[in-house]
N, C-alpha and C positions, 0 to 999 in steps of 0.2 A: 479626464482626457478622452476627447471623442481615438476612435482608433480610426486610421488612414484603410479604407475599403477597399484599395490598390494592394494593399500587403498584403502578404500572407499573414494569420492569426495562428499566433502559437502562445501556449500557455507552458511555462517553465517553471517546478519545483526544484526550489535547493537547499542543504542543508548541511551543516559539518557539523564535526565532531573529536574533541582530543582530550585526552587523557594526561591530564599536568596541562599546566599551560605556561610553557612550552612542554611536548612531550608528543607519541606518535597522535598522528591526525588522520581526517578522511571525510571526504567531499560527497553527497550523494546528489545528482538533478536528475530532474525526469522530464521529458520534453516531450508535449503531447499538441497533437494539428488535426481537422477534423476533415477531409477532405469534401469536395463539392456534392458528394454521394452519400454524406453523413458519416462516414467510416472515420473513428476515431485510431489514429497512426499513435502509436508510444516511442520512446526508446531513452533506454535508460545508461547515464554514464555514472562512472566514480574513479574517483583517485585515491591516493594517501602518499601522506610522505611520514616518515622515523622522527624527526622532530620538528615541529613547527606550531602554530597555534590556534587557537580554535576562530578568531578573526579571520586568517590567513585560510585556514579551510571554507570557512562563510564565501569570503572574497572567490576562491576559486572554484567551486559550484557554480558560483553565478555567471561568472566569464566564462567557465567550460561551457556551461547551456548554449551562452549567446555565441561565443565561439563556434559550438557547433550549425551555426545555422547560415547557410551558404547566400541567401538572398538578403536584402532588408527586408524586415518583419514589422510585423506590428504585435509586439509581447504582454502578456501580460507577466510579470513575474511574481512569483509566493516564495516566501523567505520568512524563518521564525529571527534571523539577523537583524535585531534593532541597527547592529553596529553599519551595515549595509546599507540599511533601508534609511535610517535617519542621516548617513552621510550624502546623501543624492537627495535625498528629497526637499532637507533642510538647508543644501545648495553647502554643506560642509567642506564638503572636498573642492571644490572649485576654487573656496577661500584658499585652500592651504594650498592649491596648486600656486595660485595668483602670486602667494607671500615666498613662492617658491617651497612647497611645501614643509612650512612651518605653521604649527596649529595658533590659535587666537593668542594662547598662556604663555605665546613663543617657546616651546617646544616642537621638536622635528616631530611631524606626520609619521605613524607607522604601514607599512606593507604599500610604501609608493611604485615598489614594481610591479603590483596589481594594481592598483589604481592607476595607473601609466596603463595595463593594458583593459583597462575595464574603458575608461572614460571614451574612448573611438569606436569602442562598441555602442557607446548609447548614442553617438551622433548615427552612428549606421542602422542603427535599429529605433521605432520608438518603443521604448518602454515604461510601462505603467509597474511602481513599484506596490505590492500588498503586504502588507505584515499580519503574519499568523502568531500564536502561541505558540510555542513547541509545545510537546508532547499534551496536544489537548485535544485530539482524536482527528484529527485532521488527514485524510486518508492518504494521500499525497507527501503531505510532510512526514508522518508516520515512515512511509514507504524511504522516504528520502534519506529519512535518521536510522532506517534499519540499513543502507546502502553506504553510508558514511561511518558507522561503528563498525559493522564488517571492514570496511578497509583499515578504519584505526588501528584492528584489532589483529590486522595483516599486517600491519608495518610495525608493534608494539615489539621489541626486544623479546 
């Protein structure tokens, strides 16, 4: 995907993390713009909740990033979430929206209130999805899973 030279370029790492699945979780992105003067801007969020899943933390990374960005962008986003990255890309979730989010196997879709608030981010923003490893030295994702285990590890009983 060519990126729109009118947007601003911002690059977003995201990453969760949960212990039991379901069990406590936690979300790490890092959002990084390099301004017109070369000056590379960071800034970094996280969440966690007491029980929920390690999808449901992937999903919410990803929309915190995009959420946090006030203009339409032109993103590049990094995620080690197949589950993310293969549902947007492989145009998954659009089917399950269309059948009323019911998957192919006629089964109900999981975590449609993030994907309710994911999908009008990606018409507002463009975004390029990239799939990393996890934990394969990836400095960014590293950063991202050490930001998302700290919160699991704050919300864990």
């Amino acid at each position: 995907m060519i990126l729109d030279k009118g947007r601003p370029q911002v690059m977003i790492f995201s990453d969760g993390a949960c212990s039991g699945n379901p069990g406590p979780g936690g979300w790490g992105t890092i959002l990084q713009f390099t301004d017109p003067a070369g000056r590379l801007h960071e800034k970094e969020l996280s969440g966690g909740e007491p029980h929920t899943t390690n999808n449901r933390m992937e999903l919410t990374g990803v929309i915190s990033g995009l959420e946090a960005l006030v203009t339409p962008c032109a993103v590049t986003l990094t995620t080690d979430s197949r589950y993310v990255v293969d549902s947007i890309t492989k145009r998954w979730v659009y089917a399950w929206q269309k059948k009323g989010w019911i998957k192919s196997d006629k089964k109900p879709a999981l975590n449609v209130d993030l994907w309710e608030r994911l999908l009008p981010l990606l018409e507002k923003h463009q975004v390029t999805f990239v799939w990393v490893k996890g934990h394969a030295g990836h400095p960014e994702n590293e950063r991202c899973d050490r930001l998302a285990v700290a919160q699991r590890d704050r919300h864990a009983h």
